[in-house]
C-alpha distance (Angstrom), angle and dihedral (degrees) to the residues before:
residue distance angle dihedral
X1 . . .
X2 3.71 . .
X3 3.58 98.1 .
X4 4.06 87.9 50.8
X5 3.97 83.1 53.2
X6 3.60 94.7 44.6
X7 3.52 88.9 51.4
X8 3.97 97.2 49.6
X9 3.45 89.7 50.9
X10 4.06 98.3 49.5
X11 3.81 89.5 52.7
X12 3.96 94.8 46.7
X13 4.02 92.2 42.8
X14 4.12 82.3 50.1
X15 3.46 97.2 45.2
X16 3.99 95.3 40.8
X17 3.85 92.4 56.9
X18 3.90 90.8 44.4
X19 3.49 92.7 59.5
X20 3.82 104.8 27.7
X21 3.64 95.2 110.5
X22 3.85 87.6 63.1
X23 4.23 90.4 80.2
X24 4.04 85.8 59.9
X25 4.02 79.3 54.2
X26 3.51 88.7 44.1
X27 3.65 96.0 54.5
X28 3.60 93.9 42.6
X29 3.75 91.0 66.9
X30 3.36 94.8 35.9
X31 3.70 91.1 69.2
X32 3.35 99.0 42.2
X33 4.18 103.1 -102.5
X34 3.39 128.3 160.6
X35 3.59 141.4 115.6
X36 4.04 127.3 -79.3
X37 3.97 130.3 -140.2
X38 3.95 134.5 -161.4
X39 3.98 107.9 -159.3
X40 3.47 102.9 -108.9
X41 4.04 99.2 -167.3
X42 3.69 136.2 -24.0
X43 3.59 125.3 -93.5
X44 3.49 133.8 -157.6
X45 3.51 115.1 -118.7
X46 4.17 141.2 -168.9
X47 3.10 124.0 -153.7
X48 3.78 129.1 -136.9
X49 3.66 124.3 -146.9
X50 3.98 126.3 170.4
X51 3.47 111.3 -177.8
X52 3.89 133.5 175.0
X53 3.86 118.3 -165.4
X54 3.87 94.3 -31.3
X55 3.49 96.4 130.5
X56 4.05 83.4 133.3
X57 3.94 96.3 60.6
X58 3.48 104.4 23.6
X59 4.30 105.2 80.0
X60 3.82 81.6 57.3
X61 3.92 95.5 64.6
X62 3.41 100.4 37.2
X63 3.96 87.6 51.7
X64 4.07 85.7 50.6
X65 3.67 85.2 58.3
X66 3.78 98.2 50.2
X67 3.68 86.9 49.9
X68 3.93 96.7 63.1
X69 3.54 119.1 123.9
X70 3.70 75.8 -136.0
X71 4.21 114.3 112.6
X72 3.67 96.9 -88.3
X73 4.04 86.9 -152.2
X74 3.67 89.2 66.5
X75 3.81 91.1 50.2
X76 3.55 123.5 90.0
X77 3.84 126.2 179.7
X78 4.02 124.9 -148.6
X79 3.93 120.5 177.6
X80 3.83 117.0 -173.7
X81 3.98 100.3 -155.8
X82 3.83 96.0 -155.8
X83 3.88 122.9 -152.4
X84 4.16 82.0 -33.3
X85 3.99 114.6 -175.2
X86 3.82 86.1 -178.4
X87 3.52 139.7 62.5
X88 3.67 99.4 -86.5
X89 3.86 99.8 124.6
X90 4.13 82.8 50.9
X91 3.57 91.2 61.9
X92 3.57 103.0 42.0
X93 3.68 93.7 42.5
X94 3.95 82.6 49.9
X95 3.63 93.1 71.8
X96 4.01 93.9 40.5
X97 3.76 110.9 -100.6
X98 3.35 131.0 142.0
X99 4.00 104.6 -99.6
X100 4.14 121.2 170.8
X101 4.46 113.3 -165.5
X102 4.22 100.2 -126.0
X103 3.77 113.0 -158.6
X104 3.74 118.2 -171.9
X105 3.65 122.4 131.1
X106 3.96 85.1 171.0
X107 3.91 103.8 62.1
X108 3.78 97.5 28.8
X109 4.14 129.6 -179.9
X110 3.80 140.8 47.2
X111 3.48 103.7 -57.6
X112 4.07 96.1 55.8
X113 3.93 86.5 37.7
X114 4.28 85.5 54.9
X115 4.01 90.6 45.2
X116 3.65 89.9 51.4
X117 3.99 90.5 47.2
X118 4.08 91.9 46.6
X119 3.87 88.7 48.2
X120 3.71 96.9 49.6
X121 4.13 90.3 52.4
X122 3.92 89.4 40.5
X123 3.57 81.0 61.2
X124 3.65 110.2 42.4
X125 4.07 105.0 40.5
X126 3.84 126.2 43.8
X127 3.93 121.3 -89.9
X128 3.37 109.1 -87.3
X129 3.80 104.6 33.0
X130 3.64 94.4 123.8
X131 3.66 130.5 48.7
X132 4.15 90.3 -165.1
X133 3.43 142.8 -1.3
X134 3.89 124.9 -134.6
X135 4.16 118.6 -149.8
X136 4.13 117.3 -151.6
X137 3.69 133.4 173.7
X138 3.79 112.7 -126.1
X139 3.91 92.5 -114.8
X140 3.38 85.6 58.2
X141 4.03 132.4 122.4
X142 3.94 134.3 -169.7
X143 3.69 125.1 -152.6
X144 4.26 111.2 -131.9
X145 3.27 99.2 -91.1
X146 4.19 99.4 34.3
X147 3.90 90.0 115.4
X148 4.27 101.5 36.2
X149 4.22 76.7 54.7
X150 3.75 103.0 43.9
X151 4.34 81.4 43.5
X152 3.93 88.5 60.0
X153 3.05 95.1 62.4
X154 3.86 103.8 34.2
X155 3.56 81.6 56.2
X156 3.34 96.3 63.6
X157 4.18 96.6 72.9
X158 3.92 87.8 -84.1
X159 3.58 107.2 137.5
X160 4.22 98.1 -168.5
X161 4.03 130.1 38.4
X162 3.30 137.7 -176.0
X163 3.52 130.2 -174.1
X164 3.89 154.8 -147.2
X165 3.78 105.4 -62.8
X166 3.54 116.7 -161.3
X167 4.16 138.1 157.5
X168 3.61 128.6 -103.8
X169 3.71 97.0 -167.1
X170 3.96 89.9 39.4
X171 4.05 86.9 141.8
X172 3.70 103.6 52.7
X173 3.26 101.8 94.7
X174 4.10 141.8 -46.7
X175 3.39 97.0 -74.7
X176 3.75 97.1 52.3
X177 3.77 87.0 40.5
X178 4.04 87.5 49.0
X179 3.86 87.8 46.0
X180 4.35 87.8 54.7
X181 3.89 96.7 50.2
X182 3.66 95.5 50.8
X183 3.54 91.4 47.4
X184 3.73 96.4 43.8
X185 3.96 86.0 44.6
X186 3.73 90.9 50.9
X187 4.04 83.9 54.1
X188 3.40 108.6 44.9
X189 4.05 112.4 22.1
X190 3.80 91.2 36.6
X191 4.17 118.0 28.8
X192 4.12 86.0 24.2
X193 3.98 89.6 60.0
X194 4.12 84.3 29.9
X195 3.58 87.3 65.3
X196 3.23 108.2 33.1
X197 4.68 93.7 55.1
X198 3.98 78.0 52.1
X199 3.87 98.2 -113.1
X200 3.41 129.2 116.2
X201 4.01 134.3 -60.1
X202 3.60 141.8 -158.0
X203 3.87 134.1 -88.5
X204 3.88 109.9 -154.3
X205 3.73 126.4 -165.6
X206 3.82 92.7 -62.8
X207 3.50 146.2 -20.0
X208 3.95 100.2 86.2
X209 3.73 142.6 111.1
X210 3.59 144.2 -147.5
X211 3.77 144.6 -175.4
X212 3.66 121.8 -107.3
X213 4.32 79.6 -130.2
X214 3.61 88.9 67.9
X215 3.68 95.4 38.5
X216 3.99 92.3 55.9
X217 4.24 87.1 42.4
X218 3.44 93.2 56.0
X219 4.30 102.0 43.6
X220 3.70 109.4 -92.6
X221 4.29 116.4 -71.2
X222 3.75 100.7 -36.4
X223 3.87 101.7 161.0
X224 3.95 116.0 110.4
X225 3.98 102.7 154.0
X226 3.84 124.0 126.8
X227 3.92 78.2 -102.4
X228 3.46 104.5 43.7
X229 3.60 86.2 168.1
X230 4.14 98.6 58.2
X231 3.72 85.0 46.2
X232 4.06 94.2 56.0
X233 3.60 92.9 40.7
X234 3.88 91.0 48.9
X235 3.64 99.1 50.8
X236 3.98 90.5 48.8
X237 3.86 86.9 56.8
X238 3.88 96.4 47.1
X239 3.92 82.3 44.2
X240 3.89 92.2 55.9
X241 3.69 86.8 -111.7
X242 3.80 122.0 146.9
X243 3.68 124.9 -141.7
X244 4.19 107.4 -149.2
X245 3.56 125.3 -147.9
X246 4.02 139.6 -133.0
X247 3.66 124.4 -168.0
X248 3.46 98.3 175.2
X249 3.90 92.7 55.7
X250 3.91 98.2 85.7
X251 3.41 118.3 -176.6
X252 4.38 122.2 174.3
X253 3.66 127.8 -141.8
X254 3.91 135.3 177.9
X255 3.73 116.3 -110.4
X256 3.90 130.7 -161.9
X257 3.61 125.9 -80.9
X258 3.85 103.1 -174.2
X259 3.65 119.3 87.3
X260 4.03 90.8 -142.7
X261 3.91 91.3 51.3
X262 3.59 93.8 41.2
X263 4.15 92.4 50.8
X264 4.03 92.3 45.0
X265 4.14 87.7 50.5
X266 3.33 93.9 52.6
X267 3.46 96.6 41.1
X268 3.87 91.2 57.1
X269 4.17 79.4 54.7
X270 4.30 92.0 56.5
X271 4.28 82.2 41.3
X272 3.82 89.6 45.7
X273 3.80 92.2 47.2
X274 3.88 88.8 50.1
X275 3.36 97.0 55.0
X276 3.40 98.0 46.8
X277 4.23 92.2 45.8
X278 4.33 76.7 51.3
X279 3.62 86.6 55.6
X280 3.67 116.5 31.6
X281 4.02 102.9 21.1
X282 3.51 95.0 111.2
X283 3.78 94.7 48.6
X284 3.82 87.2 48.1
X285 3.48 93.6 51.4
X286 3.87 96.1 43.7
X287 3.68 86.3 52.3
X288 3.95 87.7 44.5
X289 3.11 103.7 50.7
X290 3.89 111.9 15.8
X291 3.62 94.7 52.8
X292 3.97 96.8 27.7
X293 3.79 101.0 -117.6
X294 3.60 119.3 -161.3
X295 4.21 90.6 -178.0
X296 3.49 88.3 49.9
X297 3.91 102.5 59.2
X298 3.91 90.4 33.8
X299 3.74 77.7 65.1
X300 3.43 103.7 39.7
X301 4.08 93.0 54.5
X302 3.67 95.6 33.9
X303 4.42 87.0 56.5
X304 4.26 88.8 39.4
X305 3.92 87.0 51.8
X306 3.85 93.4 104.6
X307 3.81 90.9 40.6
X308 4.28 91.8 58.6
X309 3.94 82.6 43.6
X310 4.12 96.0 54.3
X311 3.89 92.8 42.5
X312 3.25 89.7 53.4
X313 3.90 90.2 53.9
X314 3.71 91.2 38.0
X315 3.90 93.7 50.7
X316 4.28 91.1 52.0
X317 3.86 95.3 43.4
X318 4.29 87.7 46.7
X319 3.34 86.8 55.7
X320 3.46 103.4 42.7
X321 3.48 87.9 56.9
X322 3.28 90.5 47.3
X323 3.90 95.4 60.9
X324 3.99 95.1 42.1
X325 3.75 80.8 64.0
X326 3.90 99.0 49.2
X327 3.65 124.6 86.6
X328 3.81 122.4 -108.3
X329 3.81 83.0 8.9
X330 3.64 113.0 164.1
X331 3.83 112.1 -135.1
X332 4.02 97.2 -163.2
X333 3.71 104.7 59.1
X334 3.90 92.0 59.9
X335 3.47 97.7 30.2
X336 4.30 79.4 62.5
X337 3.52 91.3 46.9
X338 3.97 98.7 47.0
X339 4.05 88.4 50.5
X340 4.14 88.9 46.0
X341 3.55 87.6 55.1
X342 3.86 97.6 38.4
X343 3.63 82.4 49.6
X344 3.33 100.3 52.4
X345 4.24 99.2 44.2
X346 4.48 83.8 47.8
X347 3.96 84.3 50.0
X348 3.57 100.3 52.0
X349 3.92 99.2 37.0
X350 3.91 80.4 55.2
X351 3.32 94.2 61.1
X352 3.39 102.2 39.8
X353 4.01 84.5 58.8
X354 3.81 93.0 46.1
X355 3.54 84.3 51.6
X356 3.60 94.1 64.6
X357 3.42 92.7 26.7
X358 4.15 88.1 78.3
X359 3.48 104.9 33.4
X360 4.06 93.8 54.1
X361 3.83 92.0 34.4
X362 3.73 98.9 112.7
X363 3.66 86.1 47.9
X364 3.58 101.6 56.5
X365 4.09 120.7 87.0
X366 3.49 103.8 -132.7
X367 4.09 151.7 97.3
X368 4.39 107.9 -84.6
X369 3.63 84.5 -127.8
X370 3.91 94.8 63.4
X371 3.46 93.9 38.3
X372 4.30 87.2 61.9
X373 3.51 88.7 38.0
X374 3.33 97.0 56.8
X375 3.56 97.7 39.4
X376 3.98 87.5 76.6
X377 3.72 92.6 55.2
X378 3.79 103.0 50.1
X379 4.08 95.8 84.0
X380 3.90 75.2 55.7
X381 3.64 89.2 55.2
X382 3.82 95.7 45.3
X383 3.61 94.3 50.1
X384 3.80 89.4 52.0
X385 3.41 80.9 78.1
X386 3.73 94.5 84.4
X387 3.34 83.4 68.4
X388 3.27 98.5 58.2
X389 3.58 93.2 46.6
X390 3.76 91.7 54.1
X391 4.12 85.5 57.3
X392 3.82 90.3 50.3
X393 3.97 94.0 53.1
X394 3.72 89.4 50.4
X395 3.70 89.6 69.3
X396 3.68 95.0 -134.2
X397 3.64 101.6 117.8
X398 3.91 141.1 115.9
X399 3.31 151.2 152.0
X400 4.14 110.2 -68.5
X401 3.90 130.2 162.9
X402 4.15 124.5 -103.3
X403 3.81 112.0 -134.6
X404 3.68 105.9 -126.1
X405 3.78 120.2 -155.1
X406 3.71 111.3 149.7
X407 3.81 98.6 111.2
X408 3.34 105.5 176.3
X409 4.18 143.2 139.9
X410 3.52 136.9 -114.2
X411 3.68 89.6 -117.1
X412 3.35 89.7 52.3
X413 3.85 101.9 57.4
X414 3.80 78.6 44.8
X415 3.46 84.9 76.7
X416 3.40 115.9 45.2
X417 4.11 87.8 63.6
């Protein structure tokens, strides 16, 4: 009983001094900081769109992007239909984009499909055409002014931006609802404060944008991991890059709704973040410790979060076990000790969600009733994590496509606020 106690208590003391600096990031959004940009010229921009059979989703984001207040002459659209067996190259080419047909079954996933996309442009328009290149997922959708916003900033000398993230199937169910707070918390209560202390944020999955500078500085697009986007973001930071953020660039995307599908995703995340750790540890911890980084341990804890949270678990049901197996053992003093501390970890993840739950609320497209709902099921969602970490450690992970099917307008999220 008292080990099990001790225990609890070493991994909360650890993980509360790991992450203590997140209430200062807390409070920083609570009160509204964060840093302000006037455009200071316009850029020309491509943008970068691998696709694999979304022929359902992906008319609707290339019509977001024609819609930007955004000059439309300094807009141009690429779409990298990857290994399609559907008629996604039909429909993109339907509302006259640029679209190349990739076929690879060898060097599979987003980050080959975006080298192949970069290459072909490198090869058919002059160096220099673009001044940055924006990435989007197919199921993707931009408000208005997404690219005038992200161009503020970009404008400004910062050579990578990310933007507002939010869900446009936030209401389904919990796990598409869990999927939208930890991407809006991930926004605004970590690359909000990020950006606004001056070091470096985030880039996830999509939504982001870079300079063709940066691109040439650091080699060409050289980032192939299950998480493509942990690897880019991680190599700025050991560079002594920074990665800038835009909360008034909001940009929608559909998120899973099956348990199964949502496990195997993330689990390609903990098997992304493994490889990478394999393949860049040293350089992160060179940069972490030789150089003192503060963007590089913000990182590091922020991407070991589920870890902490499944030792924890691992550490109470071991020793449960443990004392079911020992003579004379007493069943009641642990069981009281495993609930305080289950209590505790479903406590604070609630409130972390609720937390975000009212400062984005305007923001998010979807019934009040839902949105409380579903506020009591996110610690569900983040501890459903352990279950995707259990996946990862098999070793039985790679890189597979999400079925989107959430075709929807602007107007219409619009209306389920």
């Amino acid at each position: 009983m008292k080990t099990l106690t001790y225990i609890n208590l070493a991994i909360a003391v650890v993980v509360g001094l790991c992450c203590c600096y997140q209430v200062l990031f807390a409070l920083i959004r609570v009160r509204g900081l964060g840093r302000r940009f006037k455009e200071r010229s316009l850029s020309r921009f491509a943008v970068l769109i691998a696709a694999r059979d979304e022929a359902a989703v992906i008319g609707q984001l290339i019509d977001s992007i024609k819609a930007q207040d955004y000059p439309s002459e300094l807009v141009d659209i690429y779409v990298v239909a990857d290994n399609c067996t559907d008629s996604t190259a039909m429909v993109a080419a339907s509302r006259e984009v640029t679209v190349y047909q990739r076929r690879n079954k060898i060097q599979v996933g987003k980050g080959y499909a975006l080298e192949f996309l970069l290459s072909k442009i490198a090869q058919d328009k002059p160096e220099g055409t673009y001044d940055g290149f924006f990435v989007f997922d197919a199921d993707n959708l931009l408000d208005p002014h997404y690219i005038s916003e992200m161009n503020k900033v970009f404008s400004n000398g910062c050579p990578v931006v990310t933007g507002y993230r939010n869900a446009k199937n936030f209401g389904d169910n919990w796990i598409s609802a869990g999927y939208g707070m930890y991407f809006l918390r991930e926004s605004e209560y970590l690359n909000r404060p990020r950006d606004y202390l001056g070091t470096s944020c985030a880039v996830s999955g999509t939504g982001f944008l870079f300079s063709a500078k940066l691109l040439e500085k650091v080699g060409g697009w050289h980032y192939y991991a299950l998480t493509e986007d942990l690897e880019f973001t991680l190599d700025l930071v050991c560079r002594g890059e920074k990665i800038s953020y835009c909360s008034t660039a909001v940009l929608y995307d559909e998120q899973p709704t099956g348990f199964k599908q949502s496990v195997v995703q993330r689990a390609r995340w903990m098997r992304g973040l493994m490889q990478i750790m394999g393949k860049n540890g040293g350089s992160l911890l060179h940069a972490l410790f030789g150089s003192g980084s503060f963007a590089c341990y913000d990182l590091l804890i922020n991407s070991l979060a589920a870890v902490l949270m499944g030792l924890g678990f691992v550490m109470n049901t071991v020793m449960f076990a443990v004392g079911l197996c020992t003579p004379g053992f007493e069943t009641g003093p642990v069981v009281i000790a495993a609930l305080l501390a289950l209590g505790g970890t479903y406590l604070g993840l609630y409130f972390t969600g609720l937390l975000t739950l009212i400062t984005e609320w305007r923001r998010i497209p979807c019934r009040a009733s839902r949105k409380i709902l579903f506020s009591f099921t996110y610690p569900f969602f983040m501890a459903s994590f352990m279950a995707a970490l259990a996946v990862a450690m098999s070793g039985g992970t790679q890189w597979k496509p999400i079925r989107h099917t959430v075709a929807v307008s602007l107007g219409e999220l619009d209306g389920r606020r």
